[in-house]
Backbone as a ProteinNet text record, in pm:
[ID]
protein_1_A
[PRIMARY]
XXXXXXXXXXXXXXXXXXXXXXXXXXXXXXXXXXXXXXXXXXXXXXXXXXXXXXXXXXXXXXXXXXXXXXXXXXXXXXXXXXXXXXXXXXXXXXXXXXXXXXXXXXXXXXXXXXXXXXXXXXXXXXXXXXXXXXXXXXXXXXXXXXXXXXXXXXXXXXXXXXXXXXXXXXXXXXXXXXXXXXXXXXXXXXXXXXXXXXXXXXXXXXXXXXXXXXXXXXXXXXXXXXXXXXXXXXXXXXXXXXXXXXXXXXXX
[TERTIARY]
6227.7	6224.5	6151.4	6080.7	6007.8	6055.6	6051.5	6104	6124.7	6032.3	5995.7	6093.1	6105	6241.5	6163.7	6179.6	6108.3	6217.5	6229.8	6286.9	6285.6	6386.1	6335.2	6423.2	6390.8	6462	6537.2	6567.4	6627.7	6558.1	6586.4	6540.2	6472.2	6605.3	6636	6541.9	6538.4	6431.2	6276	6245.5	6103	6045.4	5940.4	5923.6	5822.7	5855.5	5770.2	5804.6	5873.1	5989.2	5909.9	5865.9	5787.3	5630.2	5590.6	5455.9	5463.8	5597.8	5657.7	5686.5	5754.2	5802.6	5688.9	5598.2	5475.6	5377.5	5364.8	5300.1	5343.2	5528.1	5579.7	5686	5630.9	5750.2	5881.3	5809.1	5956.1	5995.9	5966.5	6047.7	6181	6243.8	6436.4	6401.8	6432.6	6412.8	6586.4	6572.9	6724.5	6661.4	6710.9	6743.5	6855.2	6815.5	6913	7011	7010.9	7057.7	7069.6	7091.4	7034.4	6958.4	7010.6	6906.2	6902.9	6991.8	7027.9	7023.9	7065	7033.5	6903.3	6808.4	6669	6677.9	6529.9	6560.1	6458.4	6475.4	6380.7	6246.5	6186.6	6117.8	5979.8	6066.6	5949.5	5921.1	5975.8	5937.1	5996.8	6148.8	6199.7	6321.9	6287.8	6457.6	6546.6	6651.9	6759.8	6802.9	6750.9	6717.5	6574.9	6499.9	6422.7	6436.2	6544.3	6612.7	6674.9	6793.3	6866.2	6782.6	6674.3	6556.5	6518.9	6483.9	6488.5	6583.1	6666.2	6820.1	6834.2	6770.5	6812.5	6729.5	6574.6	6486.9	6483.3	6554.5	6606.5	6661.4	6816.2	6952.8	6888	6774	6737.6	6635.8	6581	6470.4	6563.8	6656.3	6745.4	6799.9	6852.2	6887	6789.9	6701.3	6591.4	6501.2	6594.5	6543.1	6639.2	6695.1	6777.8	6776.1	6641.7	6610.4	6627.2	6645.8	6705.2	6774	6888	7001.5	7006.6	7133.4	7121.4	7307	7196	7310	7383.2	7477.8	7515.2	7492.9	7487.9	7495.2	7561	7541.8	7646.4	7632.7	7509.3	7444.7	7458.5	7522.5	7580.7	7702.1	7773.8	7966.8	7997	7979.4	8035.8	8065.4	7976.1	8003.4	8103.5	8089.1	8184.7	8312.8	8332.1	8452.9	8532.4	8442.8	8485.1	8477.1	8444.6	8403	8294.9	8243	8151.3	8086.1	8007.6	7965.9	7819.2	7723.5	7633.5	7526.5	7495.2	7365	7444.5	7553.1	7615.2	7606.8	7581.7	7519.4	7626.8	7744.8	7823.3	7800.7	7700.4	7640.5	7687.5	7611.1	7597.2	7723.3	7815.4	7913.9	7992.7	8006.8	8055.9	7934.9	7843.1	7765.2	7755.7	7677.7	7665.2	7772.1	7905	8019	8050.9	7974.3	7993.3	7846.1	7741.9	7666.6	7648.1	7698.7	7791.8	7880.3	8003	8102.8	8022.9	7990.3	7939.9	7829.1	7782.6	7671.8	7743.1	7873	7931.3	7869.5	7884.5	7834.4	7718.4	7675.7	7449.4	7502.2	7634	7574.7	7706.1	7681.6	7706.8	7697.3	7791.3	7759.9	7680.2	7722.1	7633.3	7537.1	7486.6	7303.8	7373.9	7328.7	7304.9	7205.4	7102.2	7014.5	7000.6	6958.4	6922.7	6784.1	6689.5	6576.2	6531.1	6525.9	6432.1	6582.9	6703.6	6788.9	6867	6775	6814.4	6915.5	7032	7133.8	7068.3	7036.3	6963.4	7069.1	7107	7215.8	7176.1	7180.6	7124.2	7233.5	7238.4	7341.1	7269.8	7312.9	7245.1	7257.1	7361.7	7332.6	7414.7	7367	7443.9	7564.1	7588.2	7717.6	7787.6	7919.4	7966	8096.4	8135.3	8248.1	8353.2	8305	8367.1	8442.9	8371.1	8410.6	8474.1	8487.3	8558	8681	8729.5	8800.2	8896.2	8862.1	8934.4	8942.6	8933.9	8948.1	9051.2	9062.4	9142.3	9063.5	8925.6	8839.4	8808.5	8776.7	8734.1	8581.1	8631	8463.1	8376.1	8415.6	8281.6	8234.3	8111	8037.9	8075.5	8051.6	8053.1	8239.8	8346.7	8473.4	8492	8376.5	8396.5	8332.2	8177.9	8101.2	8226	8278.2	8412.2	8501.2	8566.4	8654	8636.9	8499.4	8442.9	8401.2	8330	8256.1	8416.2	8535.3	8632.1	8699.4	8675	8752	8607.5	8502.2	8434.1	8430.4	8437.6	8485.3	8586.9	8704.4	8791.5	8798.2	8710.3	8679.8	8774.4	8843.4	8875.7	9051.1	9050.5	9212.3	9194.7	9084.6	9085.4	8999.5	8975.2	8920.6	8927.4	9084.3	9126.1	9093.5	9128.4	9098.1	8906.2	8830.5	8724.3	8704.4	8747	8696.2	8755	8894.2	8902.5	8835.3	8741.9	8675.5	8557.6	8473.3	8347.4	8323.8	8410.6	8388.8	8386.1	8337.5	8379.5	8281.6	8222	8127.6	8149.8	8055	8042.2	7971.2	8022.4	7996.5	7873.1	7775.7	7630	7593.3	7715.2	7726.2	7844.7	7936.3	8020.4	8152.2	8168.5	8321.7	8319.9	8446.8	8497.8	8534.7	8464.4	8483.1	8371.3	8440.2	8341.6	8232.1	8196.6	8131.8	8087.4	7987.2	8023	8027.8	8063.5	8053.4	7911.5	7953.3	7795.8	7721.5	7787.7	7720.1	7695.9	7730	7664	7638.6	7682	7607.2	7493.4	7415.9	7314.2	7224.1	7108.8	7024.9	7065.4	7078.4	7087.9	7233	7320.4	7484	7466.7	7315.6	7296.6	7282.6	7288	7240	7374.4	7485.3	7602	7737.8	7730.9	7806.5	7751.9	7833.9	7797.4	7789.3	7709.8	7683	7806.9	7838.4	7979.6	7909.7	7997.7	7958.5	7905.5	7858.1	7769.7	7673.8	7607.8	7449.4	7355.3	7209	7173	7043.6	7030	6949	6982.7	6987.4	7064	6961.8	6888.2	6833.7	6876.7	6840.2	6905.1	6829.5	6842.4	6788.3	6871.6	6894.9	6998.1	6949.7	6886.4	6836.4	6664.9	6635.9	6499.9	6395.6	6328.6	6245.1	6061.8	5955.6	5833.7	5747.2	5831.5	5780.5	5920.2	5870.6	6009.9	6041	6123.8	6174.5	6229.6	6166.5	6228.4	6205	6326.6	6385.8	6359.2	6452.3	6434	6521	6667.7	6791.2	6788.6	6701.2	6779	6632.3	6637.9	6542.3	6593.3	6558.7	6594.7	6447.8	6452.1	6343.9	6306.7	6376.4	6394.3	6282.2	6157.2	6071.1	5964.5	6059.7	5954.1	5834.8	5878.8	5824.5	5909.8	5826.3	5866.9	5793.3	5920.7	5880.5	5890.2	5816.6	5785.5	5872.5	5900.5	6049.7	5960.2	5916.7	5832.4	5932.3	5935.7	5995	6000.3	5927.8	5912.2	5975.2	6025.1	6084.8	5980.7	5889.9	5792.8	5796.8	5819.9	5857.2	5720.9	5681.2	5529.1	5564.3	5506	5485.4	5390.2	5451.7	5396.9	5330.3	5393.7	5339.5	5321.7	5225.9	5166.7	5263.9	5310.1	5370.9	5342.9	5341.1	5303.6	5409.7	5489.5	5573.1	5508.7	5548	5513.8	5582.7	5550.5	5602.6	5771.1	5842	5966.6	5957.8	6026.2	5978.3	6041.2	5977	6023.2	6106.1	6106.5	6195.7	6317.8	6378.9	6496.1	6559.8	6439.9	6530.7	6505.7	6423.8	6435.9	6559.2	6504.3	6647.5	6706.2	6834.2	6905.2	6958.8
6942.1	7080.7	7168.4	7242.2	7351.7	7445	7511.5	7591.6	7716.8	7746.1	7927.6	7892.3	8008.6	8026.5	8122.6	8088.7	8191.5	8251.8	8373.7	8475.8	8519.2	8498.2	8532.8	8628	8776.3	8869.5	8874.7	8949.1	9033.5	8981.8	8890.8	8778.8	8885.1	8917	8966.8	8960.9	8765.3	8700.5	8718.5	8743.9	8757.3	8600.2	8585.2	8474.9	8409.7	8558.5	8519.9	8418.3	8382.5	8277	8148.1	8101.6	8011.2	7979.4	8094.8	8089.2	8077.1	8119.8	8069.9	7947	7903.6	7734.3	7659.6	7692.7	7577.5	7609.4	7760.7	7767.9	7703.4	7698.1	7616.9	7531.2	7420.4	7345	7318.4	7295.7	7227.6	7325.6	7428	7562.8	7564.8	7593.9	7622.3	7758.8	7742.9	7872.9	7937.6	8074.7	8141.5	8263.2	8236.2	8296.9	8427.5	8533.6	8675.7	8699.1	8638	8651	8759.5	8807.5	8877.7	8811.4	8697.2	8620.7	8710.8	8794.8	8818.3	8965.9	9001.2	9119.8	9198.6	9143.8	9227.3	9348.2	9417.6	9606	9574.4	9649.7	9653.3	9733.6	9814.5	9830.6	9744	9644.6	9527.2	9404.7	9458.6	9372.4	9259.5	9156.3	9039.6	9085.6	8978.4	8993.5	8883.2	8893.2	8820.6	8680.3	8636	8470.9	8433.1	8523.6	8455.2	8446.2	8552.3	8566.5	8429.9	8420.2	8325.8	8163.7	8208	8048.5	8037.3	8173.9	8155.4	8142.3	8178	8085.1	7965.1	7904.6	7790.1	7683.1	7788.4	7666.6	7667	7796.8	7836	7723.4	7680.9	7580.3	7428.4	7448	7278.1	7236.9	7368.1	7313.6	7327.9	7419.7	7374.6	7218.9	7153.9	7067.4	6952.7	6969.8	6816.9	6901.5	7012.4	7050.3	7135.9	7024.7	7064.6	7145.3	7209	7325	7440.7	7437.2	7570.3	7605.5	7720.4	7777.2	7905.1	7900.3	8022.6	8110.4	8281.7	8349.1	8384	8514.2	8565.2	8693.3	8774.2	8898.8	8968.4	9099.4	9158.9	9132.4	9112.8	9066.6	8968.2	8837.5	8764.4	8695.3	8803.8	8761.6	8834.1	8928.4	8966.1	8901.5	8825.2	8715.3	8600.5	8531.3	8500.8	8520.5	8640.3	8661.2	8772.3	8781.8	8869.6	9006.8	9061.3	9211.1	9265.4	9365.7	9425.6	9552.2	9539.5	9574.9	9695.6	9601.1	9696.3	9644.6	9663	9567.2	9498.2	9439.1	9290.3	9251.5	9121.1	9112.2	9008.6	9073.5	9028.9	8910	8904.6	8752.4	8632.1	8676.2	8535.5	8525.6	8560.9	8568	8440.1	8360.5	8307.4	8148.6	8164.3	8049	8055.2	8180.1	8208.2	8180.6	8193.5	8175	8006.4	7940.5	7789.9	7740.5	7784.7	7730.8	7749.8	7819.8	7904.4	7815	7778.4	7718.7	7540.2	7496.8	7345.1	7389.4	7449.4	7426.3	7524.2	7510.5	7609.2	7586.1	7477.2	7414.1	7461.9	7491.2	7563.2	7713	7753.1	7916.6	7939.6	8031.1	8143.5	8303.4	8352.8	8500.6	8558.6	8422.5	8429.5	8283	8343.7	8235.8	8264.4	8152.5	8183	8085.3	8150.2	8066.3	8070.7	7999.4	7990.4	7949	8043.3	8031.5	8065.1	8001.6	8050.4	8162.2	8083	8135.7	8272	8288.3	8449.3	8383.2	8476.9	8430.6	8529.5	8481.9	8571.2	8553.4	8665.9	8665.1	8710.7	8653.3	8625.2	8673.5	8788.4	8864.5	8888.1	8898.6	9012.8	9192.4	9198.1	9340.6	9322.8	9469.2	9474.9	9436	9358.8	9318.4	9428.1	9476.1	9575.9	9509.4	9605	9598.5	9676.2	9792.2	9881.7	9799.1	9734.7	9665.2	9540.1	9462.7	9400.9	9439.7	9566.5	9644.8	9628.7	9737.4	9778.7	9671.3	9529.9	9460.4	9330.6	9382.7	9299.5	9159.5	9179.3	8997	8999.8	8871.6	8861.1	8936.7	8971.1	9040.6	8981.3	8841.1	8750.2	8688.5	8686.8	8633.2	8485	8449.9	8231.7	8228.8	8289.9	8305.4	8339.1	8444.4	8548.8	8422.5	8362.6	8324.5	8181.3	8122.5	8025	8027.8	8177.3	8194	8257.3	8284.2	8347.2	8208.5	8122.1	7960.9	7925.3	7919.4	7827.9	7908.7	8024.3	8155.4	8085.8	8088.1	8057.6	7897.8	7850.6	7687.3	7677.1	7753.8	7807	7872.3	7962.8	8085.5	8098.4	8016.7	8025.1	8079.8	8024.3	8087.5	8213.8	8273.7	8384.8	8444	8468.9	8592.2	8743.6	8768.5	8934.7	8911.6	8821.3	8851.6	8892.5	8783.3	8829	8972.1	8993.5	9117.2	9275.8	9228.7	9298.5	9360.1	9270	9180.5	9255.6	9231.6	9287.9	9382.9	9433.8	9573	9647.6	9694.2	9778.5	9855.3	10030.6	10022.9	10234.5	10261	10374.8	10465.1	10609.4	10698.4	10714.7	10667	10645.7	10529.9	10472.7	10307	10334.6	10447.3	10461.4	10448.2	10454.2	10415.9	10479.4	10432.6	10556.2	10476	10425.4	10341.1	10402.7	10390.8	10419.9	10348.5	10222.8	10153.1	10046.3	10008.3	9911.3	9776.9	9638.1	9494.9	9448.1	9347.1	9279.4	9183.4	9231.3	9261.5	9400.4	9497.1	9677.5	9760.3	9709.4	9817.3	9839.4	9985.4	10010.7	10018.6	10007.2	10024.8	10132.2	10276.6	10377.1	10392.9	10257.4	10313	10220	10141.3	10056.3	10207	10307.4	10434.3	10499.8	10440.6	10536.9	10397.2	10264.5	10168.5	10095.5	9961	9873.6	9746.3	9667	9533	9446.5	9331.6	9259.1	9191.9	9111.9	9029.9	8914.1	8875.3	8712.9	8677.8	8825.7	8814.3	8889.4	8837.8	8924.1	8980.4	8947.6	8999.9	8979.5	9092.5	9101.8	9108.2	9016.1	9068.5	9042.9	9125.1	9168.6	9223.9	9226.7	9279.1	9396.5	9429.5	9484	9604.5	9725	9828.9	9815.6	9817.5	9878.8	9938.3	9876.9	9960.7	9931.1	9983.9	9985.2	9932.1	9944.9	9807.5	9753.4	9680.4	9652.8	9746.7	9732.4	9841.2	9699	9729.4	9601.7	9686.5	9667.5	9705	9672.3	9711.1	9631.8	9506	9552.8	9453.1	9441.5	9490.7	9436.9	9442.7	9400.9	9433.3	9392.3	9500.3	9516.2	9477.1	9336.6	9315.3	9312.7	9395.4	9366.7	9488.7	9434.5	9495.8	9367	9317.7	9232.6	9135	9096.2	8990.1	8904.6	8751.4	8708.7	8683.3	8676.6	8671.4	8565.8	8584.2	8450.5	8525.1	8421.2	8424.7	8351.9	8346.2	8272.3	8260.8	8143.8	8127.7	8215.2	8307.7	8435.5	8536.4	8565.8	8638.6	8750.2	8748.9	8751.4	8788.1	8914.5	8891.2	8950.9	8861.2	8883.9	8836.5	8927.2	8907	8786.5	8664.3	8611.6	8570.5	8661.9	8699.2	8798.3	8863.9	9001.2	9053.9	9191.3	9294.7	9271.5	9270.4	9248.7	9404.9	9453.3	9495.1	9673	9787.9	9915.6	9946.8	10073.2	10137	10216.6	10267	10319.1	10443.2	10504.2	10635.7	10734.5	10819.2	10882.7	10963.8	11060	11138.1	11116.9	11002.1	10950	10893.5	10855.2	10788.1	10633.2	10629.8	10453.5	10328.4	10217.5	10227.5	10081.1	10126.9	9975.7	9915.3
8706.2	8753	8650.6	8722.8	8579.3	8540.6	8463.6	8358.8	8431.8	8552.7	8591.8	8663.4	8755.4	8857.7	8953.6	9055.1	9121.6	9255.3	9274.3	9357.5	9436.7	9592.8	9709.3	9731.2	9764.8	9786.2	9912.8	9971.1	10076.5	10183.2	10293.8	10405.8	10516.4	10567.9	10724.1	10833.2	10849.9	10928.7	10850.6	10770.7	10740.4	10654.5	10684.3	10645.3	10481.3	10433.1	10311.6	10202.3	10251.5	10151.8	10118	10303.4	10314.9	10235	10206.1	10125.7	9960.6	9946	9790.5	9739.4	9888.7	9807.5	9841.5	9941.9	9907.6	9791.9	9720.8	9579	9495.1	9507.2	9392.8	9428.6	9492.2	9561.6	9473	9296	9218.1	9145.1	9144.2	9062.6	9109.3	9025.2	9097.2	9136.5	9255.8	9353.5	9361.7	9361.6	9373.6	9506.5	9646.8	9737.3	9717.3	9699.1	9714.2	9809.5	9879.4	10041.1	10135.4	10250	10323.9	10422.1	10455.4	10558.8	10683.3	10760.4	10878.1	10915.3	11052.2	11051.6	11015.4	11110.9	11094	11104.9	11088	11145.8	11257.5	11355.3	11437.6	11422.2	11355.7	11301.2	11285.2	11221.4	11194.6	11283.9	11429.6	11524	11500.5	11440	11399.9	11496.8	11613.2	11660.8	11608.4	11663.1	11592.8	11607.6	11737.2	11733.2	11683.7	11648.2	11513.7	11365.3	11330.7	11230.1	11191.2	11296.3	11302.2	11317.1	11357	11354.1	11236.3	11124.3	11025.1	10917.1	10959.3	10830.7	10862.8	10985.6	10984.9	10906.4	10946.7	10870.2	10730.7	10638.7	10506.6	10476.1	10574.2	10542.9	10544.6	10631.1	10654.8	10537.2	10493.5	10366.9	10232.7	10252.5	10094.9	10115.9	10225.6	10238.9	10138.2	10162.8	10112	9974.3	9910.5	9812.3	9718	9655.2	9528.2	9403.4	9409.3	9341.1	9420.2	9512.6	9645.6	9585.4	9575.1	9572.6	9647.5	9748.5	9865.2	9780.4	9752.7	9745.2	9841.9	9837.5	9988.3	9954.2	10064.3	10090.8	10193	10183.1	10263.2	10397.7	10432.6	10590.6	10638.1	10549.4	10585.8	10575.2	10454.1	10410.7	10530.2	10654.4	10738.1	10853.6	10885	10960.2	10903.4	10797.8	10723	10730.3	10751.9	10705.6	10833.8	10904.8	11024.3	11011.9	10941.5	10932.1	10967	10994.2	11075.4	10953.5	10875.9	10778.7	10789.8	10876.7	10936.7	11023	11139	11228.8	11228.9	11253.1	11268.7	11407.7	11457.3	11623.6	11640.2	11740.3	11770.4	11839.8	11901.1	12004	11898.3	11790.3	11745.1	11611.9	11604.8	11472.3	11477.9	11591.6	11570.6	11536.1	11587.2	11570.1	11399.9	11350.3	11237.3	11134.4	11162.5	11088.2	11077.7	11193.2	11175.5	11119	11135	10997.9	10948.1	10820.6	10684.4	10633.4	10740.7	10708.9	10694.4	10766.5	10762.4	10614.4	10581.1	10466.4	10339.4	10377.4	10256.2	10111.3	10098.9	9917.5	9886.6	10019.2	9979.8	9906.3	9904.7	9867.6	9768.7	9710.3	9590.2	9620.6	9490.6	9478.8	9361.7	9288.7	9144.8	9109.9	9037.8	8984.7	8848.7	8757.9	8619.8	8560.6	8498.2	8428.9	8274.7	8202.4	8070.5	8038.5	8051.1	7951.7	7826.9	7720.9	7586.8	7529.2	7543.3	7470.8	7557.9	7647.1	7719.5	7856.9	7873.8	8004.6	8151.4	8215.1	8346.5	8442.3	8479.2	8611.4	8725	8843.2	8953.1	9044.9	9112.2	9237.4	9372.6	9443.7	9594.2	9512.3	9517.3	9415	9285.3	9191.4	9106	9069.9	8972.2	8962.5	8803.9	8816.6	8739.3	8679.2	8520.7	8475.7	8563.2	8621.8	8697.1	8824.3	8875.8	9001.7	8957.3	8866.4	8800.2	8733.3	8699.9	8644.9	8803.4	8870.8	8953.9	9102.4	9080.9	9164.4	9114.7	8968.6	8877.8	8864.5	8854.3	8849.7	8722.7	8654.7	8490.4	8496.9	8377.2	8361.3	8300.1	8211.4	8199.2	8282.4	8286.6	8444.8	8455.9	8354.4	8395.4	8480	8390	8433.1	8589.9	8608.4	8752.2	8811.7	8817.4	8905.8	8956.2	8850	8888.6	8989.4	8933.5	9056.4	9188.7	9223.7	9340.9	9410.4	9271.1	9357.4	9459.1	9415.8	9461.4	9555.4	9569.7	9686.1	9808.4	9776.5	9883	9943.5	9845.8	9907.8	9985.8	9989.4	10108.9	10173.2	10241.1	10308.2	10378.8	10505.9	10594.2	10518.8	10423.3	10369.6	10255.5	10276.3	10196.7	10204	10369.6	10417.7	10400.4	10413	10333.6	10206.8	10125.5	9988.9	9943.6	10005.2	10000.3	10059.2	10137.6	10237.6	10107.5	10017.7	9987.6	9852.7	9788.4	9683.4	9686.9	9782	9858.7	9960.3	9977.9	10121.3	10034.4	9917.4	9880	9798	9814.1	9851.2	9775.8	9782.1	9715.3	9892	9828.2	9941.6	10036.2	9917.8	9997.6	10113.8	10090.8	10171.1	10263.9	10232.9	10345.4	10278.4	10160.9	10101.8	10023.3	9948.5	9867.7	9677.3	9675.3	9535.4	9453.6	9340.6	9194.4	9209.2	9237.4	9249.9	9368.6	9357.4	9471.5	9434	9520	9486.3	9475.2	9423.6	9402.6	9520.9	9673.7	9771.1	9801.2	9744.6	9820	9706	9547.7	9494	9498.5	9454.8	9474.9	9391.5	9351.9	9187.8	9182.1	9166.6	9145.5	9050.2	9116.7	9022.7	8893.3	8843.3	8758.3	8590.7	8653.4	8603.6	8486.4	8568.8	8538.4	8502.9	8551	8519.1	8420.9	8369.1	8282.4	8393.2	8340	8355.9	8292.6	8380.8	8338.4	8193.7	8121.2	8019.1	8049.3	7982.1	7938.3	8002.2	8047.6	8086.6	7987.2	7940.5	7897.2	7996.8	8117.9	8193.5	8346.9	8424	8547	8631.9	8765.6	8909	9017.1	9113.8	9185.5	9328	9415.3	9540	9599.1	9728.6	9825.1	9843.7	9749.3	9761.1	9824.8	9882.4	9950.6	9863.4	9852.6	9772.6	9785.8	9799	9796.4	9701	9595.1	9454	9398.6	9335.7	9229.2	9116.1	9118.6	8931	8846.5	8740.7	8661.7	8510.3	8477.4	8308.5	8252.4	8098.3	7958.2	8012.8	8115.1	8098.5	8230	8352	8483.1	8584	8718.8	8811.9	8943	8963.6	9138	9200.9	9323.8	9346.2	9526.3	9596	9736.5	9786.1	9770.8	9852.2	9908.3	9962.1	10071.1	10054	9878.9	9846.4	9739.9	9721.3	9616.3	9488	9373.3	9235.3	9168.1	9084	8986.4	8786.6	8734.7	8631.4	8553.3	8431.6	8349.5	8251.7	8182.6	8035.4	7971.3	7937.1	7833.1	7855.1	8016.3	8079.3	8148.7	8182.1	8270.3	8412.8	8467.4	8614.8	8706.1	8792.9	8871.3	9012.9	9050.9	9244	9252.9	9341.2	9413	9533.2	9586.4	9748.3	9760.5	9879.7	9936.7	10002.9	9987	10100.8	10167.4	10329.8	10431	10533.3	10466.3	10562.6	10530.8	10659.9	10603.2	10486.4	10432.2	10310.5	10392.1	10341.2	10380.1	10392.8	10503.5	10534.6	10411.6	10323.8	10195.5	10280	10404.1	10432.4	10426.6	10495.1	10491.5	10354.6	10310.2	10170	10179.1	10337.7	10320.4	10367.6	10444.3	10529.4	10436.6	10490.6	10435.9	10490.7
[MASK]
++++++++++++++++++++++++++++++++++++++++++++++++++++++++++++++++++++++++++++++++++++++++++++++++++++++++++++++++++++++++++++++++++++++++++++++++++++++++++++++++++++++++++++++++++++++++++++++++++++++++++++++++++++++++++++++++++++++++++++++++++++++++++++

């Protein structure tokens, strides 16, 4: 396996994923998740969406450098909650090939290059939301006991739901913060980052380029990235999608 890592943001049926893993078939690839729930906007309905998580689940299958996170667009199906765009048609199909390919997914990535710890979320992950959910706040500790809550889904559905619904006013809730399915880059501004990462990315926020830090990068604008040993972060694929309407703020 090679050293780079390369980054597939925020899915929701789009297929740029595909032009990444044939640039770099043996890179350990880390999927953001967000497979589901297209916008209509971009012309992707939802049994092509769903054609595309599948062909996501069938190519991680015969490629062990895959790794599929989750996100909020798709722990709702999961877990039975209705979060946002959720397409009732298909929740239950969706909830059974989730459940049969459980071992394909995570909430957390962790890598080690050139001495540096890179932590890999759908969104921001916080001390704050670790605080007030009573979870460890070192990541290897947290990413443990989230791996083994999801290997049982089916017996700890409220607990997840109560884990991850949880979501700051701009998202519809009422928490300091949100989980590391709904926080937003913006609360990366005013919280801390949990321990035993020294570099955090991340997708879930919308955005027209990437923002990438001294310590973190939010990369969910509709392409993927390339992770170099040095710590190096570069677009590998072309935008293809419009820019976000500035009036609104841009949709999520």
């Amino acid at each position: 396996m090679s050293k780079e890592i390369i980054i597939i943001p925020d899915i929701h049926g789009r297929t740029f994923w595909k032009e990444a893993v044939e640039k770099y078939p043996d890179a350990d690839t880390i999927f953001l998740g967000d497979y589901l729930d297209p916008y209509e906007y971009e012309h992707i309905s939802f049994r092509m969406a769903m054609e595309n998580f599948k062909e996501i689940i069938e190519h991680v299958k015969s490629h062990p450098n895959c790794h599929l996170l989750i996100g909020n667009h798709d722990l709702h199906y999961l877990i039975g909650q209705n979060w946002s765009r959720k397409n009732w048609h298909w929740e239950e199909d969706i909830e059974k090939l989730m459940t049969d390919n459980i071992e394909m997914f995570d909430f957390i990535a962790i890598r080690e290059l050139n001495g540096k710890s890179y932590v890999f979320t759908h969104a921001p992950i916080f001390k704050e939301w670790s605080d007030y959910t009573e979870m460890p706040t070192d990541i290897k500790l947290l990413q443990t006991q989230l791996r083994d809550m999801l290997k049982e889904t089916a017996n700890n559905k409220k607990e997840l739901n109560r884990l991850f619904g949880r979501a700051t006013s701009k998202r519809g809730g009422h928490d300091v913060c949100g989980s590391p399915v709904w926080a937003d880059l913006d609360e990366a501004e005013k919280n801390t980052f949990v321990d035993g990462g020294d570099y955090f990315i991340f997708g879930h926020t919308q955005l027209d380029k990437p923002v990438i830090t001294d310590n973190y990068a939010c990369l969910d604008c509709h392409q993927a990235f390339r992770l170099d040993e040095d710590g190096k972060i570069e677009a590998i694929t072309e935008k293809k999608t419009p820019d976000l309407p500035k009036s609104t703020g841009g949709w999520f």
